[in-house]
Kinemage of the C-alpha trace (Angstrom):
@kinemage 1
@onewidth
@group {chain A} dominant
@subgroup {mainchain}
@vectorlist {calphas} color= white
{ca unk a 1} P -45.560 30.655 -12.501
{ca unk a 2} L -42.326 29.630 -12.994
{ca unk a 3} L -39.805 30.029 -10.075
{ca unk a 4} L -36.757 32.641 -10.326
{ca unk a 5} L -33.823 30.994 -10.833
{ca unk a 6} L -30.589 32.169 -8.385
{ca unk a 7} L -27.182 30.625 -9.286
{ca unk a 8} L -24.816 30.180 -6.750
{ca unk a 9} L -21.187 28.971 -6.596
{ca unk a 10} L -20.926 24.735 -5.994
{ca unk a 11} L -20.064 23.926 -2.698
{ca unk a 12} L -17.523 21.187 -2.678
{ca unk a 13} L -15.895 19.056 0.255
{ca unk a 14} L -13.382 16.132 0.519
{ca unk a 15} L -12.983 13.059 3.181
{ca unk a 16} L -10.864 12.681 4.912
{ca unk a 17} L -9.479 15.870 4.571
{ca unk a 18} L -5.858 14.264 5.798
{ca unk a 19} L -4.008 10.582 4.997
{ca unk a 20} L -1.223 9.489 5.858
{ca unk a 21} L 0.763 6.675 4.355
{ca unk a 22} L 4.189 5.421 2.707
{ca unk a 23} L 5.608 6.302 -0.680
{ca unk a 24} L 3.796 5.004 -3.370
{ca unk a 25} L 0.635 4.019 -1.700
{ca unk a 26} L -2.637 5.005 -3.366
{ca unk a 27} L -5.045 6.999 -1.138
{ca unk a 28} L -8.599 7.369 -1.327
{ca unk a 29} L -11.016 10.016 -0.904
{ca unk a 30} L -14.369 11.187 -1.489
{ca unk a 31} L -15.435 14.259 -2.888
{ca unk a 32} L -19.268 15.584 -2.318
{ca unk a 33} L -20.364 18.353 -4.672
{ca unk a 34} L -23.843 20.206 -3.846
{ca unk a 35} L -25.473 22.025 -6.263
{ca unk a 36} L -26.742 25.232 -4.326
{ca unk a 37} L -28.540 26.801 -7.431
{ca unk a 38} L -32.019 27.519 -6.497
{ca unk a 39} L -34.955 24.794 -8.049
{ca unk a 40} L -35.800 27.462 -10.746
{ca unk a 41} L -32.180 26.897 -12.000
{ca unk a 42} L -32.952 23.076 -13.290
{ca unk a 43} L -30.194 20.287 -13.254
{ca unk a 44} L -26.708 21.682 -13.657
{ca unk a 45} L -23.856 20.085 -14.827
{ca unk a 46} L -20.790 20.599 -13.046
{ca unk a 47} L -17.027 19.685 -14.633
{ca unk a 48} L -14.275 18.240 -11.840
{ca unk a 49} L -10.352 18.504 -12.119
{ca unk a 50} L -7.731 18.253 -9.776
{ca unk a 51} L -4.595 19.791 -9.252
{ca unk a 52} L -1.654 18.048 -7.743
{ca unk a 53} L 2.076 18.583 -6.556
{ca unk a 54} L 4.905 17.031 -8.340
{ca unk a 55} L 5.377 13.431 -7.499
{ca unk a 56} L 1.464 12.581 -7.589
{ca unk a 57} L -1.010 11.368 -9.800
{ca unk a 58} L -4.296 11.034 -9.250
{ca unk a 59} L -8.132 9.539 -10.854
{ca unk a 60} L -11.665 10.847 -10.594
{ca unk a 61} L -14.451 8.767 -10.188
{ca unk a 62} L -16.132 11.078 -13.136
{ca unk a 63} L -15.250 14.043 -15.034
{ca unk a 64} L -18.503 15.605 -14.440
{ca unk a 65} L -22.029 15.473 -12.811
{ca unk a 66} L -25.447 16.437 -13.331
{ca unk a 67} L -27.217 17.592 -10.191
{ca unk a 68} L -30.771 18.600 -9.814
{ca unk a 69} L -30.517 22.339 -7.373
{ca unk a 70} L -30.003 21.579 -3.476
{ca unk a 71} L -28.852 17.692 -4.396
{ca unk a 72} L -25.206 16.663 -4.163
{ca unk a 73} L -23.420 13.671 -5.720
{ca unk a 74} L -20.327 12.153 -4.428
{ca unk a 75} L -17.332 11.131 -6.952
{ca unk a 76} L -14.356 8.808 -6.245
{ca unk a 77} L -11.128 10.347 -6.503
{ca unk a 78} L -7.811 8.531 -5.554
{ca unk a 79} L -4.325 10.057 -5.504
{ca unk a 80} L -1.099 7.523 -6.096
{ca unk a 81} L 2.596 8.970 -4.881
{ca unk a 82} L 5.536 8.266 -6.461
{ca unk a 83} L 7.725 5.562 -4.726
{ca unk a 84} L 10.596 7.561 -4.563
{ca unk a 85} L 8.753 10.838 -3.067
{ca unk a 86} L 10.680 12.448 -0.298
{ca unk a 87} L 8.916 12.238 3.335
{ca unk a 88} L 6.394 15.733 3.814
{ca unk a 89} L 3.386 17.237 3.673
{ca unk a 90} L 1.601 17.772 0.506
{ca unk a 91} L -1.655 19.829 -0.038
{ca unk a 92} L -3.955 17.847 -2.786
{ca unk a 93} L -6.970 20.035 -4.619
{ca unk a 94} L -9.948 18.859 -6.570
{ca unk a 95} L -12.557 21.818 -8.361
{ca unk a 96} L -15.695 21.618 -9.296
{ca unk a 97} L -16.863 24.286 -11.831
{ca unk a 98} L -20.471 25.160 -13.311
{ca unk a 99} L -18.903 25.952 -17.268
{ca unk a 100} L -22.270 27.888 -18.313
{ca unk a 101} L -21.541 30.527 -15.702
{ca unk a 102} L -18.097 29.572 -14.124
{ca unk a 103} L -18.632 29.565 -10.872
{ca unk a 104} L -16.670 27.431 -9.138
{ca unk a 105} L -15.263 25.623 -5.754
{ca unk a 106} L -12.478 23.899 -4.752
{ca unk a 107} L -11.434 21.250 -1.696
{ca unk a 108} L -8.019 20.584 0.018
{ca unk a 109} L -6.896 17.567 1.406
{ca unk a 110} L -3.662 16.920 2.774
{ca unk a 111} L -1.588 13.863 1.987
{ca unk a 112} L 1.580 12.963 4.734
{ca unk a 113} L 3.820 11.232 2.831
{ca unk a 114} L 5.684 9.296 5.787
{ca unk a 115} L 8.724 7.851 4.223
{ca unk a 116} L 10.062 5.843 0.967
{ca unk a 117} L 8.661 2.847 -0.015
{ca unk a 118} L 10.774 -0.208 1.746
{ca unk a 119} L 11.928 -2.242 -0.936
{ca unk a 120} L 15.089 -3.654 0.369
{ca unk a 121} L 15.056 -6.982 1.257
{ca unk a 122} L 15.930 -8.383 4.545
{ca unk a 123} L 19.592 -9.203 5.870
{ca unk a 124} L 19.495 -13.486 5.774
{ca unk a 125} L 22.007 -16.307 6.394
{ca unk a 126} L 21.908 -19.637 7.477
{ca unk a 127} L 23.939 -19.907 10.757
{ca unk a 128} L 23.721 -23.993 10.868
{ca unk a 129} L 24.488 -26.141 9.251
{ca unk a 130} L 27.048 -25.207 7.267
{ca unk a 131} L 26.524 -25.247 3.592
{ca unk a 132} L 28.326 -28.412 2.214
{ca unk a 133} L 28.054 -29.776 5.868
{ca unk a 134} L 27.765 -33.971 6.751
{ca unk a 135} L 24.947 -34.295 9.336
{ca unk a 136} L 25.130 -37.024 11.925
{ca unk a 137} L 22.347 -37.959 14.393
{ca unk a 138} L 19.014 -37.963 15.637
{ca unk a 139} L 17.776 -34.381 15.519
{ca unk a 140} L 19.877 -31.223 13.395
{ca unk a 141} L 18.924 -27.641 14.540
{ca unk a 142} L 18.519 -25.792 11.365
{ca unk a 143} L 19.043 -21.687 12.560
{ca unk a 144} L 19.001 -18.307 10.587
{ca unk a 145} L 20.145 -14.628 11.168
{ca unk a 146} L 17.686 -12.134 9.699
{ca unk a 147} L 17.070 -8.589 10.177
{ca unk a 148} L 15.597 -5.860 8.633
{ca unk a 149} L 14.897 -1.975 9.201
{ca unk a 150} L 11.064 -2.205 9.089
{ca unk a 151} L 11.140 -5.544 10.995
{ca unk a 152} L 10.972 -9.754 9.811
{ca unk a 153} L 7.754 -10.444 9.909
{ca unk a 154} L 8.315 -14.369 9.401
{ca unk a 155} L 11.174 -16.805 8.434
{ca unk a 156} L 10.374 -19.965 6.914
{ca unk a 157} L 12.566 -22.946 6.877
{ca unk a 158} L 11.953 -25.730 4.278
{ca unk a 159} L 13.989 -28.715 3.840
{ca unk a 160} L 13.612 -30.429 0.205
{ca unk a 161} L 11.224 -27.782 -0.753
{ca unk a 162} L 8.629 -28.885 2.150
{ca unk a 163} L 7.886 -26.369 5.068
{ca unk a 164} L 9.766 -27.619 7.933
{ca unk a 165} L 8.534 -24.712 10.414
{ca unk a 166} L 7.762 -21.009 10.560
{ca unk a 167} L 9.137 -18.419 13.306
{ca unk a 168} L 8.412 -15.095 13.659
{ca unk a 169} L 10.625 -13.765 16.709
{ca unk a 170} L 14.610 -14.654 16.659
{ca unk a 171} L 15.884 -16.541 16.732
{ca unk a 172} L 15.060 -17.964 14.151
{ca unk a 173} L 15.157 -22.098 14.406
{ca unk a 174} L 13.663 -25.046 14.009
{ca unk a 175} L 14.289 -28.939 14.621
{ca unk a 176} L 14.865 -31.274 11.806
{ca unk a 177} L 14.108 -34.911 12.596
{ca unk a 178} L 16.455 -37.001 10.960
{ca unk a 179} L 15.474 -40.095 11.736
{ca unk a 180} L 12.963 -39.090 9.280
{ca unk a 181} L 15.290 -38.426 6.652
{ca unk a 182} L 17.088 -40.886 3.824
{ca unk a 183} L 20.472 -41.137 3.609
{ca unk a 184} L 22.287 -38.758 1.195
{ca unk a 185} L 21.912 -35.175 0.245
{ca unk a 186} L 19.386 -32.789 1.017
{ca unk a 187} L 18.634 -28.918 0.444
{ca unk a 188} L 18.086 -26.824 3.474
{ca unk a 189} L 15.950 -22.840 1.958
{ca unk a 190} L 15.170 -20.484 4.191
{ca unk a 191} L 12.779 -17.367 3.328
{ca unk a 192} L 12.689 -14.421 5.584
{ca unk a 193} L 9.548 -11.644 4.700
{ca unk a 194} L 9.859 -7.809 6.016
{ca unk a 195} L 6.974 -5.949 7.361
{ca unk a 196} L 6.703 -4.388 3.387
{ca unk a 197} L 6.377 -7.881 2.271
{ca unk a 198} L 10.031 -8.150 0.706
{ca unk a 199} L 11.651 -11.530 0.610
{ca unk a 200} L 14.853 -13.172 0.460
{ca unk a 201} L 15.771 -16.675 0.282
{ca unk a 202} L 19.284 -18.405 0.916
{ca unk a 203} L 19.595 -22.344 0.054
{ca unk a 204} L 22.119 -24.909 0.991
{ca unk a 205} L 23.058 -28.138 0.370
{ca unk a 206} L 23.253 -30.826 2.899
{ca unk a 207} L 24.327 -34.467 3.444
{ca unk a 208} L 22.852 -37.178 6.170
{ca unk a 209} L 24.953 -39.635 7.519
């Protein structure tokens, strides 16, 4: 006897159902589709698409899946902001519909867009020595200024292209041995790296004496 078959409409469901994160940053979620057709039904194929607000792009995992009745499948589906997007609160929806008899479901998530993307540098100088400068001595105290709106994660202070020191709280400093050093000139770089991983460098040129 073969079973009566009872369609019913896909149940879909995202997680997480809310993200937040910065412009530009790619979020990830998981959709989980159920095929509640009953086992007379057979396997159903089911097709997915998403619908998005201005300023977003997103990717399935698939465009469709085959589910035997009472199974579900989960699909992949990430969703990219633009950089420039405005801070808010953006609803996200993905569907899921059966195209023999177009039934269909669809799930919401909710994306918090929490700002622009940071792409501004950091604020850097060397505060001593002065470029150009004669240095005389044992020891020269090589210092920087940086600052930045989303915070310096690290300044690095090189001297000939070696790494000299790194310091991550100003200010910002380290001790250059010059006994250590030949006579003549030398170049003095100093990289500073925000919390969004933006750099900027400043170099100078130094003589020992």
């Amino acid at each position: 006897v073969t079973a009566a078959c009872t369609r019913a409409a896909p149940q879909l469901t995202v997680s997480p159902t809310s993200q937040s994160a910065s412009a530009g940053a790619t979020l990830p979620y998981t959709l989980t589709l159920t095929n509640r057709n009953s086992s007379g039904c057979g396997n159903s194929t089911f097709n997915l698409a998403q619908a998005l607000p201005s300023g977003f792009g997103g990717t399935l995992g698939a465009g469709s899946v085959t589910i035997v009745p009472g199974a579900s499948a989960n699909v992949a589906w990430s969703v990219t902001s633009a950089s420039t997007l405005s801070a808010g609160t953006f609803t996200l929806n993905a569907s899921a519909v059966e195209p023999s008899i177009g039934m269909s479901a669809t799930a919401p998530a909710t994306a918090v867009v929490v700002g622009a993307a940071d792409t501004t540098a950091p604020a850097l100088s060397i505060t001593s020595p002065s470029a150009g400068g004669t240095i005389t001595g044992r020891m020269a105290s090589i210092t920087a200024a940086a600052n930045d709106a989303s915070g310096v994660r690290v300044v690095e202070i090189y001297v000939d292209d070696k790494l000299l020191a790194s310091d991550t709280s100003a200010p910002y400093s380290a001790n250059w041995n010059l006994r250590k050093a030949t006579r003549g000139g030398h170049t003095i770089r100093v990289r500073a790296v925000d919390a969004a991983g933006n750099v900027a460098q400043q170099t100078i040129a130094v003589t020992v004496n």
